[in-house]
Backbone as ProteinMPNN parsed JSONL, in Angstrom:
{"seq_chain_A": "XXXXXXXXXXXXXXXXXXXXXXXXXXXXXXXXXXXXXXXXXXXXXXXXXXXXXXXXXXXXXXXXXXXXXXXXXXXXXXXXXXXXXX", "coords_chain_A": {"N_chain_A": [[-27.469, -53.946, -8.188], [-25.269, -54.06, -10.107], [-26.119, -51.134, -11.359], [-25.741, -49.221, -9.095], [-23.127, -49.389, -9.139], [-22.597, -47.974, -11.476], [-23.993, -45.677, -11.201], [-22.037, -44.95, -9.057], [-19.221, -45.017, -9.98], [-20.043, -42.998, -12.287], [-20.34, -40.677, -10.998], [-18.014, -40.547, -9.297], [-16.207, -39.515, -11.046], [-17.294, -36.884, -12.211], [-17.114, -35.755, -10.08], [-13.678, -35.539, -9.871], [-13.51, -34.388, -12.124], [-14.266, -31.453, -11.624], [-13.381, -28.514, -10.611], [-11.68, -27.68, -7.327], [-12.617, -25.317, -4.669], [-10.235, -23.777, -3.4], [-8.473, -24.236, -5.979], [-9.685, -22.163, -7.903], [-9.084, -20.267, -5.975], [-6.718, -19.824, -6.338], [-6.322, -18.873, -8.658], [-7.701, -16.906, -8.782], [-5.798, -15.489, -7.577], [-3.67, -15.335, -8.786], [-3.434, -14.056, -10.601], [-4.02, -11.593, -9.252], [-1.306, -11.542, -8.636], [0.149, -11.611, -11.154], [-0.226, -9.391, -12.032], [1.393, -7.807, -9.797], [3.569, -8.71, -10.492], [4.67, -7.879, -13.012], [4.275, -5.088, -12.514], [7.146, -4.226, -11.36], [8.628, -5.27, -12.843], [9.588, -7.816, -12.61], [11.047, -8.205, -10.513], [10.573, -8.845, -7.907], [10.01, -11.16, -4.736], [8.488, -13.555, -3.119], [8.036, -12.676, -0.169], [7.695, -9.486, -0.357], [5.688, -9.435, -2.74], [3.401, -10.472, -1.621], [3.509, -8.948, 0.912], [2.853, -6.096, -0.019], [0.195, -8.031, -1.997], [-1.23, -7.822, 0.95], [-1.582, -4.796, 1.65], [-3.323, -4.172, -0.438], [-5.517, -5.529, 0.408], [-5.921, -7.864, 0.05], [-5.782, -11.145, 1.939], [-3.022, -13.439, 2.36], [-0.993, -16.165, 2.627], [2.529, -16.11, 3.007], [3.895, -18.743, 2.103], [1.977, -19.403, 0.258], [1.877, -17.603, -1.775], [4.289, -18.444, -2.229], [4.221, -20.524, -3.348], [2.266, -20.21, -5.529], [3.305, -18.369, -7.378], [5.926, -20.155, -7.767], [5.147, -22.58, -8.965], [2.778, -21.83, -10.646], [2.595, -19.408, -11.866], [5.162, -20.343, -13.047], [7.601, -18.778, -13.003], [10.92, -17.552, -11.816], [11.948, -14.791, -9.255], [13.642, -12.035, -10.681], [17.013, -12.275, -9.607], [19.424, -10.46, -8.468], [22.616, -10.44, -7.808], [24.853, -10.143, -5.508], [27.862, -8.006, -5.135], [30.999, -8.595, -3.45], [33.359, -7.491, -2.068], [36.942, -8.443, -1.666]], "CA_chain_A": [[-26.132, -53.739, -7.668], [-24.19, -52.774, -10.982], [-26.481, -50.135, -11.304], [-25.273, -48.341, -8.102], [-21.506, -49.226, -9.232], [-22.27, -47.35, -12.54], [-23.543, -44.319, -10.693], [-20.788, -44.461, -8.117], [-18.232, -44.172, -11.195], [-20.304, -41.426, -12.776], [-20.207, -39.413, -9.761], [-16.548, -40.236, -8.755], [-15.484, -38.874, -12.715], [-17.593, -36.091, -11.989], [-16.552, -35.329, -8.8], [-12.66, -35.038, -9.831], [-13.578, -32.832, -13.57], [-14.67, -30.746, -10.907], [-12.167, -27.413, -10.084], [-11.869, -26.978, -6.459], [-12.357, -24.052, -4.205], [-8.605, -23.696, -3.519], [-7.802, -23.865, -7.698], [-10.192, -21.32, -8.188], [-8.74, -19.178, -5.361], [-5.417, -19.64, -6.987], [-6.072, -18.533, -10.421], [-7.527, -15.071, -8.994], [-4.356, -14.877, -6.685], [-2.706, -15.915, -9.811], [-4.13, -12.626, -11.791], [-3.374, -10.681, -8.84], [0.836, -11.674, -8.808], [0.676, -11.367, -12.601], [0.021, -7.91, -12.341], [2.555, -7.239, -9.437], [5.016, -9.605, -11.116], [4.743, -7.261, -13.924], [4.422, -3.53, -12.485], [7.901, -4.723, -10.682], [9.591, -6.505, -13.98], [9.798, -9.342, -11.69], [12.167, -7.945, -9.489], [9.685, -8.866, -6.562], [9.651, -12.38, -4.438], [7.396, -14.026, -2.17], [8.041, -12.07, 0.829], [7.661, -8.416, -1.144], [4.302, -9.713, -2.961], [2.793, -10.86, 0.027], [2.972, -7.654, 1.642], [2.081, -5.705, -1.219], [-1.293, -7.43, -1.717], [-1.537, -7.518, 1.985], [-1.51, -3.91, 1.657], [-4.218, -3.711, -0.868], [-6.206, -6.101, 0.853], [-5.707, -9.099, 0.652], [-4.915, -12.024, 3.158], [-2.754, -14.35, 1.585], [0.252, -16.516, 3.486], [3.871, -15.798, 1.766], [4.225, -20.117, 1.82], [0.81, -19.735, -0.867], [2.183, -16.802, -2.842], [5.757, -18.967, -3.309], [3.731, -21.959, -4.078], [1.54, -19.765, -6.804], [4.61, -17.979, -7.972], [6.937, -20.998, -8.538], [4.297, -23.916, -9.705], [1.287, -21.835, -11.176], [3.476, -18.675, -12.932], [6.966, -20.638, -13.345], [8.991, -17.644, -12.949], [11.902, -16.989, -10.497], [12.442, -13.5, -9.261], [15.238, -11.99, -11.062], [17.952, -11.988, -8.725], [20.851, -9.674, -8.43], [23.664, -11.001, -6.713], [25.593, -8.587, -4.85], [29.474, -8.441, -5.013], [31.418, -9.058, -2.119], [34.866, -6.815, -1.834], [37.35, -9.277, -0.812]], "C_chain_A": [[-25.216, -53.113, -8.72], [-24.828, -51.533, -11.495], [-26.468, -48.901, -10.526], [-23.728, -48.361, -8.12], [-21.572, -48.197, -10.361], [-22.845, -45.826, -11.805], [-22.592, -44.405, -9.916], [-19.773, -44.229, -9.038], [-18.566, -43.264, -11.911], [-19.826, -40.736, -11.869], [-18.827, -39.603, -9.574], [-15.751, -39.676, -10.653], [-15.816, -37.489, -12.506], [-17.13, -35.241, -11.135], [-14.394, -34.513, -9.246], [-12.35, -34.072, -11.513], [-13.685, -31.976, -12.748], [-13.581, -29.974, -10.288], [-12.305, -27.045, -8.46], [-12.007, -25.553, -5.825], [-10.907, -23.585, -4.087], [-7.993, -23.508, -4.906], [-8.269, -23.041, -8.027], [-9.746, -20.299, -7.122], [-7.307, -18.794, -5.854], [-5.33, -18.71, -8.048], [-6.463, -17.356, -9.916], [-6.423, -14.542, -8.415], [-3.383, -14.946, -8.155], [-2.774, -14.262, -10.62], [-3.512, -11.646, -11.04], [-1.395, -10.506, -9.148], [0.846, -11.473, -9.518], [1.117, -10.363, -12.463], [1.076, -7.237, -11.546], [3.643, -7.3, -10.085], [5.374, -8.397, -12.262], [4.72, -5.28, -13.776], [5.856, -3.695, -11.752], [8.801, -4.896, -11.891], [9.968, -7.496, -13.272], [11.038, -9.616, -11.375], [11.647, -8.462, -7.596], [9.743, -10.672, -6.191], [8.478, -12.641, -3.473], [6.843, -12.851, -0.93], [6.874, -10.286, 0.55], [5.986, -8.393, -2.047], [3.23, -9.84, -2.287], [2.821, -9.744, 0.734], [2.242, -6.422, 0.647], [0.709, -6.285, -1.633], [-2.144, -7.479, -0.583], [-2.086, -5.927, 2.246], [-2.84, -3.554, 0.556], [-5.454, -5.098, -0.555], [-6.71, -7.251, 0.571], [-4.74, -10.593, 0.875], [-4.484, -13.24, 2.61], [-1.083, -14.829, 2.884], [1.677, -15.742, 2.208], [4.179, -17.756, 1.4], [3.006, -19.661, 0.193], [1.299, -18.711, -1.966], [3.541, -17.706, -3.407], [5.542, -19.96, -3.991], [3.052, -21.562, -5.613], [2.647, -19.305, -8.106], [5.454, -19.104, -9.059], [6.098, -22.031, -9.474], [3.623, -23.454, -10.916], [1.832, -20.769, -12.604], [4.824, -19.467, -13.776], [8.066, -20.369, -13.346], [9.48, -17.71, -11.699], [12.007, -15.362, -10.453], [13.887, -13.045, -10.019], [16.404, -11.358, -9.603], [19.195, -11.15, -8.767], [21.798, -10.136, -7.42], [24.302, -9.314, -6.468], [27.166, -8.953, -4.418], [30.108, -7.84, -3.858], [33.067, -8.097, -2.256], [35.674, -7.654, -0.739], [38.836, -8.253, 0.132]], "O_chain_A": [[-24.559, -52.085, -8.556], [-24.069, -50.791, -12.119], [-26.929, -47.822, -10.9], [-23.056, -47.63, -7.393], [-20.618, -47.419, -10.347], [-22.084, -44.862, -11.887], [-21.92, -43.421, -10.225], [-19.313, -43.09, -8.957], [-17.677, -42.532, -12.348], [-18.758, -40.15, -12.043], [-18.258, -38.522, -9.728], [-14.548, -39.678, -10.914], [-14.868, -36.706, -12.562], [-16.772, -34.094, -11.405], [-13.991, -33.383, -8.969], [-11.388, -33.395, -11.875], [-12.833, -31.17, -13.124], [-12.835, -30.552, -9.497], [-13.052, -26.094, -8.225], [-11.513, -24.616, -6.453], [-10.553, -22.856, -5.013], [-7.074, -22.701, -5.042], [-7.49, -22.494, -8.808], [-10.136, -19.183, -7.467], [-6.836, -17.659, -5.778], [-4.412, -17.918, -8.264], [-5.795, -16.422, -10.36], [-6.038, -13.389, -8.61], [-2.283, -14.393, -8.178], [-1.813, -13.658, -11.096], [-2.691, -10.877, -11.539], [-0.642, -9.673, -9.652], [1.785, -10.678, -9.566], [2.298, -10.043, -12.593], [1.72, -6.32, -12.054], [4.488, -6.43, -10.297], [6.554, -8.046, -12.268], [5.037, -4.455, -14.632], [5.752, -2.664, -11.089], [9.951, -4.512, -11.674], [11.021, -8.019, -13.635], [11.83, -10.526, -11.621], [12.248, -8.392, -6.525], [9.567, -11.472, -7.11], [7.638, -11.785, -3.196], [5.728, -12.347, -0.793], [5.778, -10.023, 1.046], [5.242, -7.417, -1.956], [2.178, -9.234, -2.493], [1.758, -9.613, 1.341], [1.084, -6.034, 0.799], [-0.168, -5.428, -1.731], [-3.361, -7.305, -0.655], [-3.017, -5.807, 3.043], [-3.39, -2.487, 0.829], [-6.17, -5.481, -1.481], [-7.861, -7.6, 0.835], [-3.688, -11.007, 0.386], [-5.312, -14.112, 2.349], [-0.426, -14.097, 3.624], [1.658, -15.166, 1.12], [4.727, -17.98, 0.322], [3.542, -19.699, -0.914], [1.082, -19.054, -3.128], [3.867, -17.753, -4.593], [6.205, -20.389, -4.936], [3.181, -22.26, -6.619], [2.763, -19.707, -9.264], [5.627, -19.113, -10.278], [6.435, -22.227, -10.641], [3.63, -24.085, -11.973], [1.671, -21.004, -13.801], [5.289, -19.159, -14.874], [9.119, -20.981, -13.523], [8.819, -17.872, -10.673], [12.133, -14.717, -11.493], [14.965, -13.629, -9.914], [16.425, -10.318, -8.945], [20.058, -11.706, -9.447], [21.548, -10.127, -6.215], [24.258, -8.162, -6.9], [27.569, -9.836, -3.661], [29.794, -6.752, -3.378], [33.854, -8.801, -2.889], [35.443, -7.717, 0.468], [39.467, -8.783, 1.046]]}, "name": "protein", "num_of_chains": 1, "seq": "XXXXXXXXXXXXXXXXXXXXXXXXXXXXXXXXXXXXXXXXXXXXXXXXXXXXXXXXXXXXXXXXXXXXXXXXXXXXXXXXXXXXXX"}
């Protein structure tokens, strides 16, 4: 019996060292945004990325690019406000 508890805690250690499919789809989406983020000067947001590598093929939501963006890069788009003539 504690010989099937000590593999069940190997395997559950094992199990979460272990990089999912989803973290590994991140990090190449991650490579891709770099490079927009950066032919852009990271003037570009979610929306704008998301069609862009829609456009070079591939299928990504805009929720997963703002999630990669804000969490995985850290950067905010630079924003320009726009002045208002009162």
């Amino acid at each position: 019996m504690q010989r099937l508890r000590r593999l069940d805690r190997r395997f559950l250690r094992w199990e979460r060292e272990q990089e999912s499919v989803h973290d590994r789809q991140d990090g190449e989406l991650l490579i891709l945004i770099r490079a927009l983020f950066a032919d852009f000067q990271g003037r570009y947001g979610a929306p704008r990325i998301q069609r862009e590598l829609a456009r070079k093929g591939t299928s990504v939501s805009r929720k997963r690019v703002s999630t990669v963006v804000g969490c995985r890069l850290g950067v905010r788009p630079d924003c320009r406000s726009r002045s208002r003539l009162a």
